[in-house]
Backbone as CSV, one residue per row, in Angstrom:
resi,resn,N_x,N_y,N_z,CA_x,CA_y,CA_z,C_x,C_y,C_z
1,UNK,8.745,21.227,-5.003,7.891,20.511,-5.927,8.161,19.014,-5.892
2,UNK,9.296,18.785,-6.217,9.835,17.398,-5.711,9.264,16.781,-4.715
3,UNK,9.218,17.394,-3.715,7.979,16.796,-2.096,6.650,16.213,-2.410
4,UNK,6.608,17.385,-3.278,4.958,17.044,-3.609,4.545,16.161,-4.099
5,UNK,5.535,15.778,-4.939,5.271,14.795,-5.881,6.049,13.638,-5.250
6,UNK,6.273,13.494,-4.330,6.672,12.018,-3.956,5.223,12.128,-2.689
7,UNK,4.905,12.848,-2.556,3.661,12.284,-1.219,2.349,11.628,-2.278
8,UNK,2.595,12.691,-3.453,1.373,12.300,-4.161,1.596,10.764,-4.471
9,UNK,2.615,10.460,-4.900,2.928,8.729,-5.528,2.888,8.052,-4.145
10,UNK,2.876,8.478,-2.860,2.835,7.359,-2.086,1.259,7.192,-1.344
11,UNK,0.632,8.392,-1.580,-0.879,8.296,-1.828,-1.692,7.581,-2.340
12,UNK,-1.196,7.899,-3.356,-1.690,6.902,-4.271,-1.240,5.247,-4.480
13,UNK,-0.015,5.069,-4.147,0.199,3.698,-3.737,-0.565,3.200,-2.394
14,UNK,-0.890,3.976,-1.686,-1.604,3.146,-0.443,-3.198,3.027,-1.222
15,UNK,-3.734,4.222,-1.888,-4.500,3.715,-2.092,-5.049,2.369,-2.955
16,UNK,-3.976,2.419,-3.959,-3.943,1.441,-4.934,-3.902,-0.319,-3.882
17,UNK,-2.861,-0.176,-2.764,-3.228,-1.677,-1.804,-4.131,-1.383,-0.969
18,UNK,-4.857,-0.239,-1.166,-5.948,-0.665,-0.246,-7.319,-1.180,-1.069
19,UNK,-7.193,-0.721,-2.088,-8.635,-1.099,-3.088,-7.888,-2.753,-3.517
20,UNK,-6.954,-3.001,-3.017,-6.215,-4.342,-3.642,-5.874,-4.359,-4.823
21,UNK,-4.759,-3.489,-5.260,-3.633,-3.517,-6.478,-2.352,-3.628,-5.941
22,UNK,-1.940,-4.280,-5.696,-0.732,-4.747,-5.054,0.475,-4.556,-5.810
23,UNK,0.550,-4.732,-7.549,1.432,-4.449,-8.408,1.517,-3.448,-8.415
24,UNK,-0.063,-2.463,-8.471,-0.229,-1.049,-8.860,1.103,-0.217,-7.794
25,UNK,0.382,-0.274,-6.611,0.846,0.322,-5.479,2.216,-0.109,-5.174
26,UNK,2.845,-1.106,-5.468,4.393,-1.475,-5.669,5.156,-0.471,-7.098
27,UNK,4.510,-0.600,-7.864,4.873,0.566,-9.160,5.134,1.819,-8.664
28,UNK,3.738,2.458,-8.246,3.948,4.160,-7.215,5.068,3.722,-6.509
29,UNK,5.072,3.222,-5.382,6.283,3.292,-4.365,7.592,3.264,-5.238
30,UNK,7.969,2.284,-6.114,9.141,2.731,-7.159,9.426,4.007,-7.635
31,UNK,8.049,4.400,-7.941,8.698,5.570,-8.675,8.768,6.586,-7.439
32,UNK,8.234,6.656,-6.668,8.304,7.416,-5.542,9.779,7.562,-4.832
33,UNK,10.450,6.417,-4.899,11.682,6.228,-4.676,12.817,6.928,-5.297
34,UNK,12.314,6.776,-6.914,13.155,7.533,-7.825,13.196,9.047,-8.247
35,UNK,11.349,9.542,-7.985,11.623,10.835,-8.420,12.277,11.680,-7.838
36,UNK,12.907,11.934,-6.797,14.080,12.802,-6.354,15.160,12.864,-7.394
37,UNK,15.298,11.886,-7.765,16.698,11.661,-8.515,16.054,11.868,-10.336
38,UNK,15.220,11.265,-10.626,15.134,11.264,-12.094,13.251,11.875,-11.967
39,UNK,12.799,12.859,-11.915,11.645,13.519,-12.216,10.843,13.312,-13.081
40,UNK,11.371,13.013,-14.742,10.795,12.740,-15.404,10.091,11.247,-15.998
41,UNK,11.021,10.433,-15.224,10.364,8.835,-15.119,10.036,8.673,-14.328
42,UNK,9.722,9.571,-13.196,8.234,9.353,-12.386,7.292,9.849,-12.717
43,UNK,7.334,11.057,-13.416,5.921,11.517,-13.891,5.525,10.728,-14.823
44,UNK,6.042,10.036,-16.109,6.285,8.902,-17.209,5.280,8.006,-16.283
45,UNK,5.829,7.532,-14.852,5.211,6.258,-14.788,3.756,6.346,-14.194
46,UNK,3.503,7.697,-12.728,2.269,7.845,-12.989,1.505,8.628,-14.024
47,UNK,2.117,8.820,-15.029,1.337,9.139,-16.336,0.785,7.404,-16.954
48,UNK,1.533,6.794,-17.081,1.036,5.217,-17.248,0.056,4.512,-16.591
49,UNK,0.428,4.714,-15.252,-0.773,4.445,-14.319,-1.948,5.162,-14.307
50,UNK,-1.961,6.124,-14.388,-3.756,7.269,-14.419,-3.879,6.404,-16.055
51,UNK,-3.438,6.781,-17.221,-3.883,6.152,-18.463,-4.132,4.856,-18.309
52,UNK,-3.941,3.894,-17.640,-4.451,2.371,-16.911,-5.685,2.528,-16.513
53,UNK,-5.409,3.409,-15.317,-6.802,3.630,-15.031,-8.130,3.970,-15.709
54,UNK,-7.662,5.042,-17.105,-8.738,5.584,-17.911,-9.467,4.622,-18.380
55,UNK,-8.429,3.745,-18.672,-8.774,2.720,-19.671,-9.751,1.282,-19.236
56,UNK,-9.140,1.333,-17.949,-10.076,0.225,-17.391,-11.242,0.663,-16.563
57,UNK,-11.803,1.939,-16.580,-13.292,2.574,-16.454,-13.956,2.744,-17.675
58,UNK,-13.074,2.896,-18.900,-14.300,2.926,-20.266,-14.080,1.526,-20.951
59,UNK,-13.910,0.882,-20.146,-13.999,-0.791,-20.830,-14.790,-1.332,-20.652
């Protein structure tokens, strides 16, 4: 499960520099780094990031 969830955060960080979020996609790769080791502050952080996202489509 751990696997999974680090391909998903680095997925999503490429996609994030490819639409040009450069902070965004530096954030994923962090946590991507960390969730092996601490699981729950990576899910924490792309839980922050998708709720970013919600927020700046109903704005």
């Amino acid at each position: 499960m751990d696997k999974l969830n680090v391909i998903s955060l680095l997925v999503q960080a490429g996609n994030a520099f490819r639409k040009g979020e450069p902070m965004k996609g530096a954030i994923l790769i962090g946590a991507a780094t960390i969730a092996p080791k601490n699981r729950k502050l990576s899910y924490l952080v792309q839980g922050v990031v998708t709720a970013d996202n919600i927020r700046k489509r109903f704005k």
